[in-house]
Structure formats: structure tokens, C-alpha cells
N, C-alpha and C positions, 0 to 999 in steps of 0.2 A: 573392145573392152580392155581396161587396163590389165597389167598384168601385176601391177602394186599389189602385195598382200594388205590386209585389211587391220588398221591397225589396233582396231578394239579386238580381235580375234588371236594376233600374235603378239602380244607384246615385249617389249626390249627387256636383255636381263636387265638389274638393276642391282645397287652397292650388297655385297651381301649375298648373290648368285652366286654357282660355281659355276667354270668358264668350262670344264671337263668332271665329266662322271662318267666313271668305268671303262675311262677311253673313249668316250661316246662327246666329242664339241658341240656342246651347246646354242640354239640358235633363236630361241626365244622363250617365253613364258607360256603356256597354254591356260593355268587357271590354277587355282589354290583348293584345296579341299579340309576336310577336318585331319585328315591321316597325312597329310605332306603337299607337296609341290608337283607339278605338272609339267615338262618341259619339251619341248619339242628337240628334236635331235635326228642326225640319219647315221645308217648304216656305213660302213665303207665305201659301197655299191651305191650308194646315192639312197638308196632305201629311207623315207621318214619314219617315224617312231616317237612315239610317246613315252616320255621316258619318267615315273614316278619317284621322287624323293622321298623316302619317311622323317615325319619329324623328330627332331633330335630327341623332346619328350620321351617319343614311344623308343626311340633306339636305348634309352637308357636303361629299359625295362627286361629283366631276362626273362618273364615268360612272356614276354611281346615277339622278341625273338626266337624264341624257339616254336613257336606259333606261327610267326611268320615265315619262317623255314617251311613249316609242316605243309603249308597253303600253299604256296609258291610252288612246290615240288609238284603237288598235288595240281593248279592250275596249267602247270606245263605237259600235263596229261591231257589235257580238254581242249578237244578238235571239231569245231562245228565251224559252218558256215555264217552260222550267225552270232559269231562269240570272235573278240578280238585277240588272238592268240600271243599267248607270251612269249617275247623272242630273247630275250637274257635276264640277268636279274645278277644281285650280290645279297647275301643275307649275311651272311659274316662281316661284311666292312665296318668303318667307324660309323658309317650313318647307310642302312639299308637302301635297296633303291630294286625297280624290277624296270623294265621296258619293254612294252608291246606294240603289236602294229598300230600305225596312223588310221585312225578311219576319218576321209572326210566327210564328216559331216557333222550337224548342229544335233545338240543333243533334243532330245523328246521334251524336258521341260524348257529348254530356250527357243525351237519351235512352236513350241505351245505359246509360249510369254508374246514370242512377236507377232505369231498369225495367228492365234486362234485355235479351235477345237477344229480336229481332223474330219475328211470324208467317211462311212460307214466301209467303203472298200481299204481305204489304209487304216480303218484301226483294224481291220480284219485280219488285214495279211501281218500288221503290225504284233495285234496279237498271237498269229500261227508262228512266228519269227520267233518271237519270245521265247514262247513254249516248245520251239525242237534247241532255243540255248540252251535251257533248262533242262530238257532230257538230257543233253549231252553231260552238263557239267552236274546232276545229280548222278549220270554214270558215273561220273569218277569221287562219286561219295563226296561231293562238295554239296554245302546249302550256301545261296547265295547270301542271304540274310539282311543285304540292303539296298534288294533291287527296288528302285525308285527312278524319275525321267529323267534323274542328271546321268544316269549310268547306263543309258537307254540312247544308242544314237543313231542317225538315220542317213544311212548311207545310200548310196543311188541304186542298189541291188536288194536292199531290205535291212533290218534293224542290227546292230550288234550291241550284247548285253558285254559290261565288262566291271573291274570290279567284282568279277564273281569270288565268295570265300575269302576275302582280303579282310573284311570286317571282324572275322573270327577270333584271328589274332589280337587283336585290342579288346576284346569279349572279358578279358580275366587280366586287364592289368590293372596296376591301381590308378590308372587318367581315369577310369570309367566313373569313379566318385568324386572328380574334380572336375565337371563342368565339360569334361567329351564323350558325348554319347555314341552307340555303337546304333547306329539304322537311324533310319530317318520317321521322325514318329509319327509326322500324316499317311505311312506304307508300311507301317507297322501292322501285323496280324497279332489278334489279342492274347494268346498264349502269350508270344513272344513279348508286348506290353504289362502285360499283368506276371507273367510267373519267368519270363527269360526263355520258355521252353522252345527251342526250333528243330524245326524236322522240313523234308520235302513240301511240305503243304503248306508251311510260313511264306513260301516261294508263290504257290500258286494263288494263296490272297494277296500278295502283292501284284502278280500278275491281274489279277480281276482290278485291284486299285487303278495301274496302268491303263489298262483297257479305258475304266470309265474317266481318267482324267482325259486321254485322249480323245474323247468322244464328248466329254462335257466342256473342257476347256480346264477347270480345278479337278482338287481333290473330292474325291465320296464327302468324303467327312468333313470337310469345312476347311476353311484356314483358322486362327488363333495360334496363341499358349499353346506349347507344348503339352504343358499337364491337361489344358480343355481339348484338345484333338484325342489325346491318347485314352483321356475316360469316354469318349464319344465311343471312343472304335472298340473298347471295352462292354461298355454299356447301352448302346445306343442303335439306330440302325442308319445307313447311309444314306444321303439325299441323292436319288437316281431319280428325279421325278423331268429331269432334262436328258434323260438318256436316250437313247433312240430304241424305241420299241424290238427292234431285231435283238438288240444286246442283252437288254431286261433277264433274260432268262439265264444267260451265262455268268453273265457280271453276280446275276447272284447267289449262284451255286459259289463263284469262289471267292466272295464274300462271308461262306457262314463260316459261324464264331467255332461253329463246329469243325475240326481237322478234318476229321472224320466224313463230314459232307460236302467237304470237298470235290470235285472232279477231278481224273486224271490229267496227265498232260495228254494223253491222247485221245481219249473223248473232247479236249478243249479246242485239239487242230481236229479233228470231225463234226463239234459241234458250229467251227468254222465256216468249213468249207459248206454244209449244210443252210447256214443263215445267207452265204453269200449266192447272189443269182448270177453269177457269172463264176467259172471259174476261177480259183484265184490262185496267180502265178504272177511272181516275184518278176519287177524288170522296171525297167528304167523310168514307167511312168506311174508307180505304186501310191507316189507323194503327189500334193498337190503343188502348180508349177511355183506357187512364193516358196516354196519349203525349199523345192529341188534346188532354187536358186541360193541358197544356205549352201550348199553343196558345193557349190562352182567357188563364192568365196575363198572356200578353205581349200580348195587346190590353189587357190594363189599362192602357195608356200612362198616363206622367206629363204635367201639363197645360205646356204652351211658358210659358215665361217670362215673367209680367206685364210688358205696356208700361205704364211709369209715364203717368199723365194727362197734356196737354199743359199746361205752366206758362208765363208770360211771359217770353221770353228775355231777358237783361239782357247789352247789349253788351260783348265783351270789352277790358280795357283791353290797349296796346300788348304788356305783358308778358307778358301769359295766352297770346298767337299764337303756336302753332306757328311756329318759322321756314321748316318747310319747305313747310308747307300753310295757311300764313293760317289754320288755325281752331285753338278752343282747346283744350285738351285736350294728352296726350303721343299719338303714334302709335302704332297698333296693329299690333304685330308680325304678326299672323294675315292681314292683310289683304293679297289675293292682288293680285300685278303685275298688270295694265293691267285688272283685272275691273270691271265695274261694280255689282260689290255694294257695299251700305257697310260703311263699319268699324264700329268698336264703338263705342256710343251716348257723347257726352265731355258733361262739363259746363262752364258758362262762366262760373262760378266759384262758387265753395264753398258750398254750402246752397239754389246754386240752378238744379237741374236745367233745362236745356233742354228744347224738347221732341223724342219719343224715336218714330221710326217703326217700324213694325212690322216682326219680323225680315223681309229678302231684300227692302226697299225700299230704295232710294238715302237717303241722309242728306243732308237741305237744309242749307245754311249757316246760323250765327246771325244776329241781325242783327248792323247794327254795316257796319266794315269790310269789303269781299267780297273774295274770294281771286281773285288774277288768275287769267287763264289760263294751262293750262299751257304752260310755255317759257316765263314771263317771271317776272322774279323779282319779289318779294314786299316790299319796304319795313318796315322794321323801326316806323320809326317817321313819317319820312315822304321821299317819292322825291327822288332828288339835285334841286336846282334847286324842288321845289314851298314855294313859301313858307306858311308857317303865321302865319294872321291871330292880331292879338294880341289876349289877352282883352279882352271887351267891357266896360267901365264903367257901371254901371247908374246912373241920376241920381235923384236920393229921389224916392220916390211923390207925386205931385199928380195928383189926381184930372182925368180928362178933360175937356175942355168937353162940351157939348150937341152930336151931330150928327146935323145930318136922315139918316133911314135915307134910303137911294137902292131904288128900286125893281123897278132894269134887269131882276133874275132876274125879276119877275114879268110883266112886259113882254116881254120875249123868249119864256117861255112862252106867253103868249096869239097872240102870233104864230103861232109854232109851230102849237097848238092850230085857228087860223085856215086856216092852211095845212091840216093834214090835212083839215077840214071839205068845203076847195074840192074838194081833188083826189076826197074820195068822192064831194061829187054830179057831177063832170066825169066819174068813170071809172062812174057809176049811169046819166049818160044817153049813153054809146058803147055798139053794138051788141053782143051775144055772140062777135063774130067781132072785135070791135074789137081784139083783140093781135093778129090777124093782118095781115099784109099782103093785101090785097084783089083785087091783082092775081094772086097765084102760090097762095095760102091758105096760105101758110109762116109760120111763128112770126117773129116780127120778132128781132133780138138781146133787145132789152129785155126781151121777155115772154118768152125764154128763161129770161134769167137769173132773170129774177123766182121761172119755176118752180122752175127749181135749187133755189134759196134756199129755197122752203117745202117743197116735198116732199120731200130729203134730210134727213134728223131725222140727228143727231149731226156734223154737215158745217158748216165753218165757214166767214164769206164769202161765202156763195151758190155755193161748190166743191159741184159734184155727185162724190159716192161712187161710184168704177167698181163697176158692175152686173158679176157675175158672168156668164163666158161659158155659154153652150150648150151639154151634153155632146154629144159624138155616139158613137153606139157600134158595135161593131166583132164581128163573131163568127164563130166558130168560125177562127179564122187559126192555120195548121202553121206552127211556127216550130220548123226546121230544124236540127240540132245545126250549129253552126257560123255562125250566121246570126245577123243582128242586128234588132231591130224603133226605128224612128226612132218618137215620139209624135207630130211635126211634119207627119210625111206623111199625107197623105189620096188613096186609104187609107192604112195602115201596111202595106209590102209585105216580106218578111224580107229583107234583101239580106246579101249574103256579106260577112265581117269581113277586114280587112285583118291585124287583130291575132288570128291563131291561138288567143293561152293566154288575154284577158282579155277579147276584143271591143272594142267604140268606142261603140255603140249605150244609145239608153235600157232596152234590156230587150234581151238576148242568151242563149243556150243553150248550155251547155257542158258538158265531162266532164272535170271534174279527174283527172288523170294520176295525179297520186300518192295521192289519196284512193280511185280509184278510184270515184267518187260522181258524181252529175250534177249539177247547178246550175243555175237563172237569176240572169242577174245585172245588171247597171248599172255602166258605165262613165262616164255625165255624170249621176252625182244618187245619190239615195237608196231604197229597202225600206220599207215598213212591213207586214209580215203580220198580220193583222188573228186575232182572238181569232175562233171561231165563234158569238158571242154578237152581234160587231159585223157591222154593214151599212155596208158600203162605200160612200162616197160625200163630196162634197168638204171636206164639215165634217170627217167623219174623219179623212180626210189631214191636215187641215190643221193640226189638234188632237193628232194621236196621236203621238211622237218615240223611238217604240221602233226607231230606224233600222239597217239593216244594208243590205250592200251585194250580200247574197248568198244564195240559200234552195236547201236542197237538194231535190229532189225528193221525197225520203220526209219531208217534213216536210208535202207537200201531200195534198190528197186531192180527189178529183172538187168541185167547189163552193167549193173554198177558194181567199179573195179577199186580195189586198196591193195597196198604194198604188204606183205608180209617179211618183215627185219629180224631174223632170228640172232639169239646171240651167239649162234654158230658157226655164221658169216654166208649163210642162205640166204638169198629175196625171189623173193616171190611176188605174181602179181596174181593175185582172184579174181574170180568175176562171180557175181551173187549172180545166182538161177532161180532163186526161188526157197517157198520153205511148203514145208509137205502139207496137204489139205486136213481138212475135219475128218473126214473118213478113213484118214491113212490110218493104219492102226499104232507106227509110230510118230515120235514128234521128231523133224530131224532137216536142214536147209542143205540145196547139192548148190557145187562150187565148182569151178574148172580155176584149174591152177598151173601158171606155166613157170617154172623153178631155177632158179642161176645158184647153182650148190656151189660152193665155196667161193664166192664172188668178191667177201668179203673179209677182211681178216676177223678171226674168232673173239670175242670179247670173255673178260673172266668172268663168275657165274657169281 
């Protein structure tokens, strides 16, 4: 099979792209949407990534911004399996931008468009998929508000929703009365049609929308006009009369116009796995084989943009300097406020490239003149008061006299050489214990440091590398609905939370009120739930940045382990045991926990 990318799938930048955003080189088009541009791009590490533009419109808007701040923040919390997680972003720049992971695969309405309505087992799993994103990213008090099949994609392990909470921001600008609307109006839920109102249950009637396009081939409600779908789904009831009898019942609970008679997301993964007669577990053959083969396509990635060789930099003259930034080149509009990535590769004058670091490294200066630091300003040509020496006069060439070479370097090295000699037969005839001190048998300072210096490999100075602390671990501990666990104490004992709704604690138990759900959570740090593939432990932590601040309990299962990040400089790893029966007379989940206390440096509070 070729290994060409597919060209309707990646297409080339064109007049008008940026060639670098946020230090992130650019390497094709992936698609356009109402809210911005789409672009493929990788990590330093080869990593692909999807990397979002917003349109210049919406950048001009200050509660667009400050909006899309709020969301951003908020989506870099939300860690599921089936949600495509945000890996950078700028919200401050001249033109906004976020990037998250590549998923390959075709989305749910371009699968739909080219094969057809799905099997009853993948809209099954399709829809259990859906609904633990949604639990996830309603934990972190987001409502998606435009989940529809272009935001729904299908990857070879199961669906990922993305796009979640992005929409909110352009909810309250003023584009929303010039012709860009905020959801999609054949996935719109009627509250949110008729009165703007959205809450978690706007989600789960798009989810039922989902469901039945999947399974019918279109939408419930028809195609037309915008304003004819949106009174339909107002007014009217939805054509299921193609739906597959298994579904009928689900599809439409969360269809009613009612919020309120809705179903949960967890009645909807039970009323799932209930309708399906087989088990249903997410894997490689979920999709039917035309769909999977969408899949293979878009691993054909196109290759990152050749870094030209490195060439001899030729210093810029006064006039080539930016004024604002001492180097040469113009400024790249793309290049996000206070980030440390670099901008886009400049040259330092015409024909003769500088050299060019690989995308998502910092950009070194030319030679030549070096850019002050920032806060001070920058000399155009040269600083008030600095005098500039006058050219030099060179007087005609006359050959040199004769001069005896001097010898000194060779001299001084034999020295040297001499020296080292003494000190090996002095340090050959002191005893094995000679770096000791004789009296106490303690290492003297000297033949400390000595140590330091050779047996730390990568350590500079004779600086010894802090050695990793000592796990200790912890098992079977009730932690308490209500109760909080410190990683600091020894033991870890659950002590009662002063704060009722959120805790205070590195790891706390709780029962969301209006979710009606249960959670652990984190009050001083970070989440990382760990794949069942991985083993927990401090490289993991320290390596893995799928962070979230919050897991609900049905995301756990007996054996299943997440990192604990405190901002104390604690990790921890857990492992879920369980949560106490009906009978228990408290409510309360045990945990075993194995602790690396000061592992990491302390963050401020």
C-alpha cells in the first residue's frame, strides 16, 4: 500500500497560511470550520497535533477572549479516554490558537456521508464512548454545547469527542448576530433553540441526535433551512421510524424536549450494555471494515517541514534589526505573548539563510550584535553617549622581521604534566582509607566532593543530582465521603474537610450535588489516570500530562491506578479497591497508596 498521504485529507498550505504558529511548523491544512482553521503540525518529538487558529473576527472581540481563556483553561482539565486532550494553546496572542492531539481518524459525519448508517454494535459502543466524554468533561463543569458528527471522530480504539466548551466563547459576542451561529441547528436541543438555555442535558439530547444519525444514516429531524430543522426540533417529533428497534427506547428518552426527562449518562452506558447481546468492549474491530479503512488513510501523515542545513550566519547590518527585537528579519504575527516557543525561522539577509532550529525549539540569536534584555531598549545604531571608534588606517604591507617563537605554552604544559605525575605517586602511596578521616572514619569534605564530581555522570561542578526519595506505601485506607487524605502525613489519616463542596486535601471524596456522581478529587495539585496498559510509578508521573483535577468513580474499576501531583512536591501513585456496599452504614472508597514525598520541587500556592 502506498505510503502517499491522501490528498483530499491533508491539503497544502496556501497564499495567506502561516508557515509557524506558536513555534509549532506547519505542515498542511486539515479543514476550516466556523470558529477558525485547522492545521496539522508535530511536536518536537515527532508528535502530530491538530493545531486550531481562531478567526481574526473572533480575536477582535474582548469578551471572545476572555471566554476563550475561561474554556481553554477549563478544557486542559479534562482527561478521558475518549476526549482528544489539549496539549498547548495561546490565548493572549495577536490571533488565539489551542492544539490538541491528532486522532486518526474520519469523523462520524464523513463516515456517515461516504459508507452509510453504522452496525447496531458500533453505534452501541459509539454511543457508551460518547457518554463517559461527556461525564468527563461535564466533571470539569464544561457543557459541550456543539456536540454534533463533525466533532465526533472514530478512531481504531473507540470515538473521541472534541471541541468540547469551545463554542461558549463566541455564545456572547457580537458575530453571533452577523450570520455565525453558535451549535449546529440539526443537534440542537430545544431549550437551547428556542430560549439559549444550556445545562448538562443540552449534551445528552445531542447525544440521542448522534445515536440516531449513526444508526439511521441523517438527522432525527430532517435536513432543510436552518430556521425549518430548528422549529421541527422545537415543535415537532423526530422521524425514528428507520431506527432499529433495540434503540427506539433510548434514542428517546434523550430526545424529550423535556431536560428533565432526560436520562442520565449512566443509565445511558447501562442502558447500553443492556440492549447489546454481546458484551461490549472497545478494540480494534468496533467499526465496520470500510470505516476502519478511513483510519489507515490518515496515518499516511505528510512528512514536517524540512529544516534547511545549518549555514554560516553573516551578521546583520544596523538596518536589517528589527527595532523592536534586535534581530533581523520582520515579526511574526503568530508568535504567542510571553510563550517560549520560537517564531518563525528569519534570515539575516537575502540569499543567506541563517541557521534554522528544529520546529518547538527556542530560536538562538544571529551573530553580530545581541538583543538586550527585555525592558531595555534596543540602540538603533549606537547607545546615547557610547562613542564609536574611528576607522582604522591600515599602513602598506611590509613584511615582518624575524621573531623568536616563545615557548611559554610548552612550558607551562610540562609543568602541569609534572604536577599530575607527583600527585599520582603521593595519592598511590596513602592508605585505602587515606580520604578518610582517621579519627571518626568519615569522608573528609575534599574526598566528598571529589566523589560527587565523578560519580554523578550528567552533573556539572562536582554538583551531586538529588537521588530520588524512597517510596513508602500505604494500603487498604477508607477514605470517608467527606474527608480528605494529606500525602505529607505519615500515615495518611482521612481527616474531615473544612470545605463541604470541593475539600482542601491532596486527594478528597466527594458526591457532586448536581451531577448526582461521585468523585476523587485534588484541591493542592493534579490527576493523572493512568491507561490499563501502564504501571504506575514515579517515571510515569512524571512523564505523563493527561492532568485532570477530578475522576469520577465509574471511570474506576478494582486495580485501577492514577498519579497523585501535589503542589508540595509529593507523587503518589493509587490504586482504587473499591467503594463501600449498600449496607455499609458509611459512604466511603479504600485506596492503597505508595508516596515519593519531596520528589518534586514545591510549587507556590
Amino acid at each position: 500500500m502506498s505510503s502517499t498521504p491522501s490528498a483530499h485529507l491533508f491539503k497544502p498550505l496556501q497564499e495567506g497560511d502561516p508557515a509557524v504558529v506558536g513555534g509549532y511548523r506547519l505542515a498542511a491544512v486539515l479543514g476550516t470550520g466556523g470558529m477558525g482553521k485547522v492545521y496539522l503540525s508535530y511536536t518536537p518529538g515527532g508528535r502530530p497535533i491538530a493545531l486550531k487558529v481562531i478567526r481574526p473576527e473572533f480575536s477582535e472581540d474582548p469578551e471572545f477572549r476572555r471566554r476563550f481563556k475561561q474554556e481553554v483553561h477549563a478544557a486542559q482539565r479534562v482527561q478521558g479516554l475518549y476526549t482528544a486532550p489539549v496539549i498547548d494553546s495561546d490565548t493572549d496572542g495577536p490571533q488565539p490558537w489551542l492544539a490538541t492531539a491528532y486522532v486518526p481518524g474520519p469523523s462520524l459525519a464523513h463516515a456517515v456521508a461516504r459508507h452509510g448508517a453504522l452496525p447496531l454494535r458500533s453505534v452501541l459502543l459509539l454511543t457508551v464512548g460518547v457518554a463517559e466524554a461527556l461525564h468527563v468533561i461535564h466533571g470539569a463543569g464544561i457543557v459541550h454545547r456543539d456536540l454534533k458528527p463533525a466533532n465526533v471522530l472514530l478512531a481504531s480504539d473507540g470515538p473521541r469527542v472534541i471541541d468540547f466548551g469551545i463554542a461558549r466563547a463566541a455564545d456572547a459576542t457580537a458575530l453571533t448576530g452577523t450570520g455565525v451561529s453558535v451549535g449546529t441547528p440539526a443537534f440542537m436541543a430545544p431549550e437551547q433553540a428556542s430560549a439559549g438555555t444550556v445545562t448538562p442535558a443540552t449534551d445528552i439530547f445531542a447525544l440521542g441526535q448522534i445515536a440516531a444519525f449513526a444508526a439511521i444514516g441523517s438527522p432525527a429531524y430532517g435536513d432543510g433551512s436552518s430556521h425549518a430543522v430548528l422549529y421541527r426540533i422545537v415543535h415537532e417529533d423526530p422521524d425514528l421510524s428507520r431506527l432499529p428497534a433495540e434503540l427506539l427506547p433510548l434514542v428517546t428518552r434523550c430526545l424529550s424536549r423535556d431536560p428533565a426527562g432526560r436520562p442520565r449518562l449512566t443509565e445511558i452506558i447501562e442502558l447500553c450494555h443492556e440492549l447489546s447481546p454481546d458484551a461490549l468492549r472497545q478494540g480494534e474491530d468496533w467499526l465496520p471494515q470500510a470505516v476502519a479503512g478511513s483510519i489507515t488513510e490518515r496515518l499516511r501523515l505528510p512528512e514536517p517541514a524540512k529544516t534547511p542545513p545549518p549555514q554560516p550566519a553573516v551578521a546583520p547590518t544596523p538596518t536589517q534589526l528589527d527595532p523592536q527585537n534586535g534581530t533581523p528579519g520582520a515579526v511574526n504575527p503568530y508568535a504567542p505573548t510571553g510563550s517560549a516557543m520560537p517564531s518563525a525561522p528569519t534570515r539575516s539577509a537575502p540569499g543567506a539563510p541563517g541557521p534554522v532550529p528544529p520546529p518547538g525549539y527556542p530560536m538562538h540569536p544571529p551573530q553580530g550584535r545581541p538583543a538586550p534584555p527585555p525592558g531595555y531598549p534596543t540602540p538603533s545604531v549606537s547607545a546615547p553617549g557610547h562613542h564609536t571608534p574611528p576607522p582604522v588606517t591600515q599602513a602598506p604591507f611590509a613584511p615582518p622581521g624575524r621573531v623568536k617563537p616563545k615557548r611559554t605554552g610548552l612550558i607551562v604544559a610540562a609543568s602541569v604534566v609534572g604536577a599530575i605525575l607527583v600527585l599520582g605517586v603521593v595519592g598511590s602511596l596513602l592508605p585505602d582509607g587515606g580520604g578518610k578521616n582517621t579519627d571518626t572514619g568519615a569522608k573528609s569534605p575534599s574526598s566528598s566532593d571529589s566523589t560527587s564530581g565523578s560519580s554523578d555522570s550528567g552533573t556539572s561542578g562536582g554538583s551531586r543530582k538529588k537521588a530520588d526519595p524512597k517510596p513508602v506505601s500505604y494500603k487498604g485506607i477508607d477514605l470517608t465521603e467527606g474527608y480528605e487524605i494529606m500525602l505529607a502525613d505519615s500515615p495518611p489519616r482521612p481527616i474531615e474537610s473544612e470545605d463541604a463542596a470541593y475539600g482542601e486535601g491532596d486527594l478528597y471524596f466527594r458526591v457532586v450535588s448536581f451531577l448526582e456522581e461521585s468523585t476523587l478529587g485534588t484541591a493542592n495539585g493534579k490527576f493523572v489516570l493512568l491507561n490499563n496498559t501502564q504501571k504506575g510509578s514515579l517515571e510515569t508521573c512524571r512523564t505523563e500530562t493527561r492532568y485532570t483535577e477530578r475522576i469520577g468513580l465509574d471511570q474506576l474499576s478494582n486495580g485501577s491506578e492514577f498519579c497523585v501531583l501535589s503542589n508540595a512536591g509529593h507523587v503518589a501513585v493509587a490504586t482504587y479497591r473499591g467503594r463501600s456496599g449498600e449496607d455499609d452504614p458509611g459512604s466511603y472508597v479504600t485506596v492503597d497508596l505508595q508516596i515519593w514525598r519531596n520528589a518534586e520541587e514545591a510549587k507556590a500556592e
